[in-house]
C-alpha positions as CSV (number, residue, x, y, z in Angstrom):
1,X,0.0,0.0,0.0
2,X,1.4,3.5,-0.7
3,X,3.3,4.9,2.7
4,X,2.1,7.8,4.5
5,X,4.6,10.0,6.3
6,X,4.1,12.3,9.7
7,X,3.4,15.1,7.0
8,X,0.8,13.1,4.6
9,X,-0.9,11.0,7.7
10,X,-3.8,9.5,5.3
11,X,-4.2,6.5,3.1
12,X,-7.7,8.5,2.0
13,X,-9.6,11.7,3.0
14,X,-13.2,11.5,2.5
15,X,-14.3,15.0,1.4
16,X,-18.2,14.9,1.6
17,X,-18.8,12.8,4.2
18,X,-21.8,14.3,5.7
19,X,-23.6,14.1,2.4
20,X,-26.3,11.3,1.5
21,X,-23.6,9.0,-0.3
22,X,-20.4,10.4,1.6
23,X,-22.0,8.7,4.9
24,X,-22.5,5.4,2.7
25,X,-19.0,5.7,1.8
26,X,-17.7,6.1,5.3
27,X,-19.4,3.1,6.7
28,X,-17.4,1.3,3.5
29,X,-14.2,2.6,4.4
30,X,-14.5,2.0,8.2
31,X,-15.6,-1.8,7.2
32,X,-12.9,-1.8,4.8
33,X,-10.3,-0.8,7.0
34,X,-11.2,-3.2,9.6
35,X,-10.9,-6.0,7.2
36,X,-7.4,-4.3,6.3
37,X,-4.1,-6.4,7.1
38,X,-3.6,-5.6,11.0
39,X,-7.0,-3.9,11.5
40,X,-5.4,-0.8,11.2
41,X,-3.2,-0.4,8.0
42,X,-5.7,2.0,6.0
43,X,-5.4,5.2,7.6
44,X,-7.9,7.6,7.1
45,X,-9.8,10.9,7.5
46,X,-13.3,12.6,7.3
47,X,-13.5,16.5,5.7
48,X,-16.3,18.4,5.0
49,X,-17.3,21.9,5.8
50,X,-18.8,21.5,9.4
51,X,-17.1,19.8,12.3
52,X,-20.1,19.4,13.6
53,X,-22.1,17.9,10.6
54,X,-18.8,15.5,10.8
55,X,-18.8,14.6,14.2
56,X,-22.4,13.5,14.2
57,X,-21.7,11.2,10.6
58,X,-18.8,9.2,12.7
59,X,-20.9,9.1,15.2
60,X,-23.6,7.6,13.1
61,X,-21.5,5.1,11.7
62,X,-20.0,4.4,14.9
63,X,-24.0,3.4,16.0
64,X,-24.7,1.5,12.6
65,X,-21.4,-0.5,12.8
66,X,-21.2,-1.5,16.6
67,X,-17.4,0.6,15.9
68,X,-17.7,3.1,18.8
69,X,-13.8,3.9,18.1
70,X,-14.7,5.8,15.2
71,X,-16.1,8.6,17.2
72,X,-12.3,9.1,18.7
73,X,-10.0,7.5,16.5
74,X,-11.0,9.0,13.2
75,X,-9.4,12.6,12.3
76,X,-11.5,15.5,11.2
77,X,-10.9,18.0,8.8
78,X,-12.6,21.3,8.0
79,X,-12.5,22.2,4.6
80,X,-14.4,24.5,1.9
81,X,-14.9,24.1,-1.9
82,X,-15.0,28.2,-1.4
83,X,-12.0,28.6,0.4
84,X,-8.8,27.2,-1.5
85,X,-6.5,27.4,1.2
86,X,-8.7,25.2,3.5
87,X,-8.4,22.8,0.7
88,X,-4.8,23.0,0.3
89,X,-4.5,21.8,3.5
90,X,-6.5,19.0,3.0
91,X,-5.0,17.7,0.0
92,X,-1.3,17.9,1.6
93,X,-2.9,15.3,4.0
94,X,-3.9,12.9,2.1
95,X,-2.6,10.5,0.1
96,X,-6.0,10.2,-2.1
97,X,-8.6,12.3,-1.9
98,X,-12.4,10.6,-2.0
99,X,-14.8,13.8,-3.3
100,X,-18.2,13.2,-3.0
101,X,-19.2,16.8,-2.9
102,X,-21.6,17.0,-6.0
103,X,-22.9,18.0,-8.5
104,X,-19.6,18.9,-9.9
105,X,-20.0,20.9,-12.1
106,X,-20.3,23.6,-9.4
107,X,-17.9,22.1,-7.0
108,X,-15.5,19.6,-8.2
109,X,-12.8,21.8,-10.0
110,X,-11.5,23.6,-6.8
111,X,-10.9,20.3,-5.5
112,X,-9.3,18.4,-8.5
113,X,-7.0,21.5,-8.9
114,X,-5.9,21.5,-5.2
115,X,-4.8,18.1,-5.6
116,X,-3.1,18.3,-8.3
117,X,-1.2,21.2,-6.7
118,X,-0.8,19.3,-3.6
119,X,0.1,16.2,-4.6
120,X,-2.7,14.1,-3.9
121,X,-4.8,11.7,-6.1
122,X,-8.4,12.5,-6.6
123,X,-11.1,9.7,-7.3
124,X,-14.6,10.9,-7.6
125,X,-18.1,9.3,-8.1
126,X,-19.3,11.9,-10.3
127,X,-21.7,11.2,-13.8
128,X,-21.6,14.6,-15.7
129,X,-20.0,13.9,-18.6
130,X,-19.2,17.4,-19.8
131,X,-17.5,18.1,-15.9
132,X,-15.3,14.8,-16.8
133,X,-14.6,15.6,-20.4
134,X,-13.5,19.3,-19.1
135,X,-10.8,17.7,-16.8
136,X,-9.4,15.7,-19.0
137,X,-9.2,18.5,-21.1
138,X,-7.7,20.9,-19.0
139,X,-5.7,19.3,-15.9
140,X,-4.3,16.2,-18.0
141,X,-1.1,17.6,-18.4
142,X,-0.8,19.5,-15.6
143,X,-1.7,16.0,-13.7
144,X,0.9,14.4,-15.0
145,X,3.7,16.4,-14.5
146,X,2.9,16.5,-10.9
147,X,2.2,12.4,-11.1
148,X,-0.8,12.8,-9.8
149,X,-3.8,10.3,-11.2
150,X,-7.4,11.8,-11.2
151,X,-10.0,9.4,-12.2
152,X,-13.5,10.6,-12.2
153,X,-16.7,8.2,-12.6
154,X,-15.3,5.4,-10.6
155,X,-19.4,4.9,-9.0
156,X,-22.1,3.2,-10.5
157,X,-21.4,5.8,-12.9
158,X,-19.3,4.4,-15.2
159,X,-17.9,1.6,-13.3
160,X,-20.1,-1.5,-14.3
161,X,-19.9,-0.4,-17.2
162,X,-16.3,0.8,-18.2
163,X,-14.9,-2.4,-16.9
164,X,-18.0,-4.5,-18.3
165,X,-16.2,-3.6,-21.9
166,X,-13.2,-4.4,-20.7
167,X,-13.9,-7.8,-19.7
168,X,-16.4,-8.4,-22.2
169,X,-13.1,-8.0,-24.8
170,X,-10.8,-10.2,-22.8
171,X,-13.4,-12.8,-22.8
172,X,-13.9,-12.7,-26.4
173,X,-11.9,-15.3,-28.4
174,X,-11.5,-13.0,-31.3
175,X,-11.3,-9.4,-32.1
176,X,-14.5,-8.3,-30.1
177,X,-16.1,-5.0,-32.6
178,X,-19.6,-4.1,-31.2
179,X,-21.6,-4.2,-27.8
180,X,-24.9,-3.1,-27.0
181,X,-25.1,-3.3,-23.1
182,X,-28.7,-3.1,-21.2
183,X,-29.4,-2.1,-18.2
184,X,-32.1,-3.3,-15.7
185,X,-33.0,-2.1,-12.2
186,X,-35.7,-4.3,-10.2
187,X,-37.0,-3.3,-6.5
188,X,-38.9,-4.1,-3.9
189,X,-42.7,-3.2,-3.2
190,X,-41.8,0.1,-2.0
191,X,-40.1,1.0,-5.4
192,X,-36.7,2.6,-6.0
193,X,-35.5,6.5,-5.3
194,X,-32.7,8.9,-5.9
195,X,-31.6,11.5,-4.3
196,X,-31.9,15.1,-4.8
197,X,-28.1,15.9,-6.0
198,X,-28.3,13.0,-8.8
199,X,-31.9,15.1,-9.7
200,X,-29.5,18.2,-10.2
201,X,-26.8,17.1,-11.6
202,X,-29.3,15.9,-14.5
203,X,-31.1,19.2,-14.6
204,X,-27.7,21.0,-15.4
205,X,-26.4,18.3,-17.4
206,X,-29.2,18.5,-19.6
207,X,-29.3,22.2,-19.6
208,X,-25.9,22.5,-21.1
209,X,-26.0,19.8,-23.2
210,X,-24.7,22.3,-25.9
211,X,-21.5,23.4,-24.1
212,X,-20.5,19.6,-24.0
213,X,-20.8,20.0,-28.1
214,X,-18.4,22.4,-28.2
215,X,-16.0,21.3,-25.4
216,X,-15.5,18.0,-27.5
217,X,-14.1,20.0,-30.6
218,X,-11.8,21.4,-28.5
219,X,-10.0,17.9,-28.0
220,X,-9.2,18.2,-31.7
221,X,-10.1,14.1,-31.7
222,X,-10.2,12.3,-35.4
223,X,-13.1,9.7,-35.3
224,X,-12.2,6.4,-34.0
225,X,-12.1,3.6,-36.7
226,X,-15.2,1.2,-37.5
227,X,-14.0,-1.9,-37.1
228,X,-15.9,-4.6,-38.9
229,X,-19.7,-4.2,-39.4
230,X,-21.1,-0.9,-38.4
231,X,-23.7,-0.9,-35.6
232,X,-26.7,0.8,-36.4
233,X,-27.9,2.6,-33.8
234,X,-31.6,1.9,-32.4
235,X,-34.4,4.2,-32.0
236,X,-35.2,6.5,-28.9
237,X,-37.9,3.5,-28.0
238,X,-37.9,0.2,-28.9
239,X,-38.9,-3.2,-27.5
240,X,-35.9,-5.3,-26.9
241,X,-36.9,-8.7,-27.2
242,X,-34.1,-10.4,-25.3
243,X,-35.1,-8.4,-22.0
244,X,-38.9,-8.5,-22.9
245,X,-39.5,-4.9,-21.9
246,X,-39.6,-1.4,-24.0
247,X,-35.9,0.2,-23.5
248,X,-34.6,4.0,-24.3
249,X,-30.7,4.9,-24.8
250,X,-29.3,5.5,-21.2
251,X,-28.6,9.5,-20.8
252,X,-26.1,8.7,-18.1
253,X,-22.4,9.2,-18.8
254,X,-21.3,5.7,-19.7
255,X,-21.3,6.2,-23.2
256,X,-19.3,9.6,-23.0
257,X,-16.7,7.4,-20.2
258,X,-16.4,3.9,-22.6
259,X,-15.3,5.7,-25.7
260,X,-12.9,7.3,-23.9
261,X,-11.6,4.6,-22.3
262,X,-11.5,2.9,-26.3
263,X,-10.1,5.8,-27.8
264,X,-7.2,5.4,-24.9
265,X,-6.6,1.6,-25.2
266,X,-6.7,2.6,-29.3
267,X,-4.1,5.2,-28.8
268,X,-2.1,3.9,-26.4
269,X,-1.8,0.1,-26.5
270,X,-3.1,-0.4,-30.3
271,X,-6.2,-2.6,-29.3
272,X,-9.3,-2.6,-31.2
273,X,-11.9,0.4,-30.4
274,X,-15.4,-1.1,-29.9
275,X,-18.6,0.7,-31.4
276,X,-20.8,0.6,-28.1
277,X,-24.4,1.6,-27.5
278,X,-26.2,1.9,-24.1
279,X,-29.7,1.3,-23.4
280,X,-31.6,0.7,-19.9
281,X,-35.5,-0.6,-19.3
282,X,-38.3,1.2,-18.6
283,X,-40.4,-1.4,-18.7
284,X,-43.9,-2.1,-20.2
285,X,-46.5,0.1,-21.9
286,X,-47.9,2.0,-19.0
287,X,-44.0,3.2,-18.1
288,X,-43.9,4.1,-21.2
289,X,-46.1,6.4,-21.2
290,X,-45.4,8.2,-18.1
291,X,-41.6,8.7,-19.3
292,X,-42.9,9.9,-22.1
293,X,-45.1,12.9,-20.6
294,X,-42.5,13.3,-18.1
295,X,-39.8,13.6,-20.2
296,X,-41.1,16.0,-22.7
297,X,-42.2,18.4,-19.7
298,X,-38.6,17.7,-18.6
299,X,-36.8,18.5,-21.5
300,X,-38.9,22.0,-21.8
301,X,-38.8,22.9,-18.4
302,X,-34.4,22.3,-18.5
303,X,-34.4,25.0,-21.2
304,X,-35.4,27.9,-19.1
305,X,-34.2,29.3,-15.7
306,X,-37.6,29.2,-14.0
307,X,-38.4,25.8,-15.0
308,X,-34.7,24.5,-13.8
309,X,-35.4,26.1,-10.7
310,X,-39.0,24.5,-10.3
311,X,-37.4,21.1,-11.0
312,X,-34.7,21.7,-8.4
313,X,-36.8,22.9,-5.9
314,X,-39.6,19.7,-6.0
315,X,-37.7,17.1,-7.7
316,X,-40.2,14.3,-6.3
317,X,-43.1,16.4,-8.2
318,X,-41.7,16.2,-11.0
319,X,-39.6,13.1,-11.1
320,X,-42.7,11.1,-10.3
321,X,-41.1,10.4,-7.3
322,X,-38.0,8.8,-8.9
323,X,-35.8,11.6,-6.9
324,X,-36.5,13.1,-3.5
325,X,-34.8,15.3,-1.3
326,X,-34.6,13.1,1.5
327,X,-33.5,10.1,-0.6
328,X,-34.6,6.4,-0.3
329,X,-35.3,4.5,2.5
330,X,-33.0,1.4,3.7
331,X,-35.4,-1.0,2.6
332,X,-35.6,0.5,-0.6
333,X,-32.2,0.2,-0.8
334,X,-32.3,-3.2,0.3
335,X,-34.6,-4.3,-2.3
336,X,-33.0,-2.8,-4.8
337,X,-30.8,-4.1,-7.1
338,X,-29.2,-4.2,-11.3
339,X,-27.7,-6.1,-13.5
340,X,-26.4,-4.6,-17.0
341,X,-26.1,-7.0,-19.7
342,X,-23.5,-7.0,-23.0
343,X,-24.2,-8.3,-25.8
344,X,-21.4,-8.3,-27.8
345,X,-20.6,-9.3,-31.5
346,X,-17.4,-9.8,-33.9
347,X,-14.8,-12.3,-35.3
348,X,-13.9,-15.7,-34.3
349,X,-10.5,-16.2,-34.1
350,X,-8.4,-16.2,-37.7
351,X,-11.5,-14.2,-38.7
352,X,-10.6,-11.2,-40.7
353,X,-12.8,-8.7,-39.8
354,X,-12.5,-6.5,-42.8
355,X,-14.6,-9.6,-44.5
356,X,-18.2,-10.3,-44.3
357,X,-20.2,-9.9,-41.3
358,X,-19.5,-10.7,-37.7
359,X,-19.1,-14.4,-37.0
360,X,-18.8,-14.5,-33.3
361,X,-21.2,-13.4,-30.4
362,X,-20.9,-12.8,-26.3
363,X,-23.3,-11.8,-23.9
364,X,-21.6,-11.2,-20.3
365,X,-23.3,-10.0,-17.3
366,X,-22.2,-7.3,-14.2
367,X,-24.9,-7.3,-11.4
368,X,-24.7,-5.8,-8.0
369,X,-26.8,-4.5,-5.3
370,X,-28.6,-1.1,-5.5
371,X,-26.8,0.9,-7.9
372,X,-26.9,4.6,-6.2
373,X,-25.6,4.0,-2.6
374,X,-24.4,0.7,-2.3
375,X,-22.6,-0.5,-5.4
376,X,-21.3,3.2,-5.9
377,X,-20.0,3.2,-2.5
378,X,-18.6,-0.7,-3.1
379,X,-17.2,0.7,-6.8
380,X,-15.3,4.0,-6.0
381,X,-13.9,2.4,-2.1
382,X,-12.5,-0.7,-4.2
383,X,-10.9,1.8,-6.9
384,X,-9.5,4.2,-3.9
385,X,-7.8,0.9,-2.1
386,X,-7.1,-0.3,-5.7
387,X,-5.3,2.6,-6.6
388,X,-3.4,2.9,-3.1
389,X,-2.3,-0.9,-3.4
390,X,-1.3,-0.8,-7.2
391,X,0.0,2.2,-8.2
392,X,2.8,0.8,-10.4
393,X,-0.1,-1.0,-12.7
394,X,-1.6,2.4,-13.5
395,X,-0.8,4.0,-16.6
396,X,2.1,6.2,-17.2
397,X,3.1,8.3,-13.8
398,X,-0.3,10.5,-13.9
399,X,-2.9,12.2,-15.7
400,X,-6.6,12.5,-16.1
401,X,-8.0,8.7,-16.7
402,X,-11.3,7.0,-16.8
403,X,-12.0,4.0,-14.7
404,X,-11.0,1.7,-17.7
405,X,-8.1,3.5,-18.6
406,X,-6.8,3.5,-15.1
407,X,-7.2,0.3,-13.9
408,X,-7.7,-2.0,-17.0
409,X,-3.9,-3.8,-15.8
410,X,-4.7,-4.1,-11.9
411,X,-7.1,-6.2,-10.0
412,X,-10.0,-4.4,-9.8
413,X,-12.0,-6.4,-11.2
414,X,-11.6,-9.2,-8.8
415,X,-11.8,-6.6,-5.6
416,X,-15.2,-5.8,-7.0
417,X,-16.5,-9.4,-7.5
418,X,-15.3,-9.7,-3.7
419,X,-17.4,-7.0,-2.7
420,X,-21.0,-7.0,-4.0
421,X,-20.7,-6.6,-7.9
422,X,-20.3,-9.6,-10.2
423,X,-18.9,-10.1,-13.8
424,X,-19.9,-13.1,-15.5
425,X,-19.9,-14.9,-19.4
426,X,-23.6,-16.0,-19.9
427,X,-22.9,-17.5,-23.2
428,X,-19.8,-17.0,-26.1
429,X,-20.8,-19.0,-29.3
C-alpha cells in the first residue's frame, strides 16, 4: 500500500462525508479498513465543511457499525470548496482524496485543482460527462507532471460499465467489434428512489448539453475507426426482445466514459476500439407512457431558468417520485438491485474482420446490489484501495484517466467481485 509520512498521515480523505452518499461511503471505508491487514493499516480521515455535521456522521456510523472507536480515532478535517487554502490543506494530507461533494459541475474543480497542486490523487463518483470531459481536457497535463492520477466516474457511474467492456473483450476469443449493453434495475414493493443531488446534476447536465458540443471540438479528436460491421444505432424506444421490456438509450455518462476509455486503449496500446451503444428498461406500456409525458415536460422545463429552478426545488413532483430530497429508505435500498447486460458481437478467431459480417457473439453480465448508494460506495472504495495498493499497474506516472483507462492492468475487477458486484460470461458462441 502506498506509505504515509508524519506530513501526509492518510491512506484517503473523504471529502463529503456528511452528504447522502459520503455517509455510505464512510461506513465502507471503516468496514474496509477493519478487514485491512492488521485492522489498522488504511489510515484515514473525514472532511467536510462542518465539524459538527462531521462529528455526528462518525458518530452515526459508529452506531450503525457497533465501531464506537470511530467517534475518537478518526481525524477530522474542516475544509471548503470556497475557500482554496482550507483545501490545500486537506490535500497535503492525504494521500487520495475521496470527493463526494456534487454536482460537480459547481464544485468539483477547486478540488481536482488543489490536488493536483498538492500532490494528492483525486477519485470521484461523479456522472456529468461534460465536468469529466472538461478535466481531462484541461488538468491532463498539468496531472501528469505533478504524477498525480485523477480518475473521475469510478461509481455506479461508469464503473459497471467501463470495466463491463473491458472484460467483455478479454473474454472474447476473437477481435471483439460491437456491444450493445442493457441495463435493468428491479425493487422491492416500496419501489426505488434517488436523491436530490443526482436530480441536479441531470437538470444542469441537460441544460448544457450544448456546451458539452463544443468542449468535444476542443480535444481536436479524429473519429475512431469502424472496425468490422457498423452498428446501427436503435431508435429513442424500442422493445428489446431479449429483455422482454420497451428500453430508451441511457442519458447517463457511460457512453461519454467507454469511448474514452477505447479511444485510450486505441491510442495507447493499439487494441481494437469497440462501437458501443447503451440502453436501460423502462419497462412495459404503461411506463412508457409516463416517461414519455414526463420527459417532454422535462426537457422543456431544462431549457429555461424558471423551469430549472422549479425542477430543483420539488424534484419528487416532477420526477414522479423517482428523486427526492430526502433520498430512499434502507429497505428501498435493500430491495433494490441491477444487473447490465453486454451483448457483444465480432470475429472468431483467424477471422478477418474486414470480410463479411460478424461471426462470433458474447453476452456477459455485471450485477450488483442497488446501484446509487451501495454499489457506488462498493465501486469507488474498491478503486480508492485499488489505486493505493497498485499504483505501479496504473498508466504512465499520472494524468486525467477514466476507470477503464486507469485500472484496466490491476485487480479491480476481482476486488469488485469480492465485494458486492459480479462479472460473468452468460454464453460466447
Amino acid at each position: 500500500m502506498a506509505a504515509v509520512t508524519p506530513s501526509r498521515p492518510y491512506h484517503i480523505i473523504i471529502f463529503g462525508a456528511t452528504g447522502f452518499t459520503g455517509q455510505f461511503v464512510v461506513e465502507e471505508v471503516a468496514r474496509c479498513a477493519a478487514e485491512s491487514p492488521g485492522g489498522g493499516c488504511l489510515k484515514w480521515a473525514v472532511a467536510g465543511r462542518s465539524r459538527r455535521r462531521l462529528e455526528e456522521a462518525l458518530k452515526g456510523a459508529a452506531g450503525r457499525l457497533s465501531m464506537p472507536e470511530l467517534r475518537t480515532d478518526i481525524e477530522i478535517i474542516v475544509a471548503d470548496v470556497s475557500i482554496e487554502e482550507s483545501l490545500a490543506i486537506m490535500c497535503q494530507q492525504g494521500v487520495l482524496i475521496l470527493n463526494c461533494v456534487g454536482p460537480y459541475r459547481f464544485y468539483g474543480e477547486p478540488v481536482v485543482k488543489a490536488c493536483i497542486e498538492n500532490g494528492a490523487h483525486y477519485i470521484d463518483i461523479c456522472g456529468e460527462p461534460q465536468f469529466l470531459e472538461r478535466m481531462q481536457l484541461e488538468y491532463h497535463t498539468k496531472a501528469a507532471d505533478r504524477g498525480v492520477y485523477v480518475i473521475g466516474s469510478c461509481g455506479f457511474d461508469s464503473i459497471p460499465a467501463d470495466l463491463g467492456i473491458l472484460y467483455t473483450q478479454r473474454k472474447f476469443k476473437g477481435t471483439l467489434t460491437a456491444v450493445e449493453s442493457f441495463l435493468e434495475i428491479s425493487s422491492g414493493p416500496e419501489g426505488s428512489s434517488g436523491h436530490d443531488a443526482t436530480w441536479q446534476s441531470a437538470v444542469y447536465g441537460f441544460a448544457d448539453s450544448g456546451c458539452l458540443r463544443q468542449l468535444r471540438k476542443k480535444f481536436g479528436h479524429k473519429p475512431l475507426p469502424v472496425v468490422g460491421a457498423k452498428v446501427k444505432k436503435r431508435g429513442f424506444l424500442f422493445f428489446w426482445k431479449e429483455m422482454e421490456q420497451y428500453a430508451i438509450p441511457f442519458m447517463g455518462s457511460d457512453p461519454s466514459v467507454v469511448k474514452r476509455t477505447q479511444r485510450f486503449m486505441y491510442e495507447e496500446e493499439q487494441r481494437t476500439p469497440v462501437q458501443y451503444s447503451s440502453y436501460v428498461g423502462v419497462g412495459g406500456l404503461f411506463s412508457v407512457i409516463k416517461l414519455l409525458c414526463g420527459g417532454l415536460l422535462f426537457w422543456f422545463m431544462v431549457k429555461f431558468r424558471l423551469g430549472r429552478t422549479l425542477l430543483t426545488t420539488f424534484p419528487s413532483l416532477f420526477s414522479f417520485g423517482l428523486f427526492t430530497k430526502a433520498g430512499p429508505t434502507m429497505k428501498q435500498i435493500e430491495d433494490t438491485c441491477f444487473s447490465l447486460t453486454f451483448f457483444g458481437e465480432g470475429y472468431s478467431e483467424g477471422a478477418d474482420p474486414s470480410q463479411g459480417r460478424p461471426d462470433a457473439k458474447i453476452c456477459t453480465q455485471v450485477i450488483g446490489a442497488e446501484p446509487g448508494y451501495v454499489a457506488t460506495v462498493s465501486a469507488v472504495v474498491q478503486a480508492a484501495v485499488t489505486l493505493l495498493n497498485e499504483l505501479h499497474s496504473l498508466p504512465r506516472r499520472g494524468g486525467v484517466y477514466t476507470p477503464g483507462a486507469a485500472f484496466y492492468k490491476t485487480s479491480l475487477i476481482d476486488r469488485l467481485h469480492n465485494h458486492s458486484i459480479k462479472f460473468s460470461v452468460r454464453n460466447h458462441q
